[in-house]
C-alpha positions as a printed Julia matrix, in Angstrom:
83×3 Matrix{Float64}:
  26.18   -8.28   2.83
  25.21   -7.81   6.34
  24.0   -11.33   7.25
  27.38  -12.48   5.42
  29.15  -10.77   7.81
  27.04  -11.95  10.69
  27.88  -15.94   9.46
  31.73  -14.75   9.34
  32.06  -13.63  12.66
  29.83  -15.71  14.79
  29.66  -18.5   16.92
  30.52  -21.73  14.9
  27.67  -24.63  15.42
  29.09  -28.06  15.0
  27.29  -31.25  15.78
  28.55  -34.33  15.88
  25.99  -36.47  14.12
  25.77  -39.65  15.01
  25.78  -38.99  18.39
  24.35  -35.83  18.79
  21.07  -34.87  17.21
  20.49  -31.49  15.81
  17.38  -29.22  17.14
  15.67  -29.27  14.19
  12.48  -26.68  14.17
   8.8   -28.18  14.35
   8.63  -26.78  10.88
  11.15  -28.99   9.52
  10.52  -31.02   6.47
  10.29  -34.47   7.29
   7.67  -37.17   8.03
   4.2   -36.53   7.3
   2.09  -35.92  10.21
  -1.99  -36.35  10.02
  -4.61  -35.44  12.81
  -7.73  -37.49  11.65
  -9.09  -34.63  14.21
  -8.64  -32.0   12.48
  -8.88  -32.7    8.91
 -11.85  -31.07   6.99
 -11.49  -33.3    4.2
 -11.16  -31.36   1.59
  -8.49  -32.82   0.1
  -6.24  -29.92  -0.46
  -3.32  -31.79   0.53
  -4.2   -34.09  -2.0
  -4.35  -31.52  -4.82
  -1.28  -29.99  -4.51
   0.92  -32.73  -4.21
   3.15  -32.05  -6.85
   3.89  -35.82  -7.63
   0.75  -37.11  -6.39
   1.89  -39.22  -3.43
  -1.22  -38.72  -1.2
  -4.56  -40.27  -1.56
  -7.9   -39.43   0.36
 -10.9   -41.19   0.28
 -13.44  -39.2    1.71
 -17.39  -39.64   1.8
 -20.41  -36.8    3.08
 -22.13  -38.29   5.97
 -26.01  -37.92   5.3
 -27.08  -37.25   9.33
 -24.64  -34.68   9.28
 -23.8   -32.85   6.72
 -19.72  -33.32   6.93
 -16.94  -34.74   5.09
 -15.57  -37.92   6.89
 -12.33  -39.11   5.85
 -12.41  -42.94   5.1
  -8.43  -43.06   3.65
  -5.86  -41.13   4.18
  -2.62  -42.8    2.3
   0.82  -41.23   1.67
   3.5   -43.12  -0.97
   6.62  -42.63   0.72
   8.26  -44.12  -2.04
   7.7   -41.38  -4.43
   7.49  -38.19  -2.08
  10.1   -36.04  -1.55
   9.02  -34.16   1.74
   8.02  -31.05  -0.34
   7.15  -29.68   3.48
């Protein structure tokens, strides 16, 4: 009840779309972001994808004894920005 009563008396936020953008948090879900740099590859992301729009191809380099990522692939046209 509280934080209805917060929304009914506070400050109104209006933006006017098209020409204003709204501050949208870092957090936000929206485009897929991927840091070759810091991936592990273990394909997590991969595995949970609820309707399997990312593929990984990943190999274990010999000399070193880590997983390289070789493909990293999302199908935009079947996600739906689960975040």
């Amino acid at each position: 009840m509280g934080v209805t009563l917060q929304h009914l008396v506070g400050r109104k936020v209006t933006v006017r779309y098209p020409e204003e953008r709204p501050n949208l948090s870092p957090r936000a879900r929206g485009r897929h972001i991927f840091h070759l740099d810091l991936c592990i590859g273990c394909t997590l992301c991969e595995r949970v994808c609820p309707v399997d729009a990312i593929a990984m191809e990943t190999h274990k380099n010999e000399e070193t004894r880590q997983i390289e990522v070789d493909r990293f692939a999302v199908d935009l046209g079947v996600c739906y920005f689960c975040g």
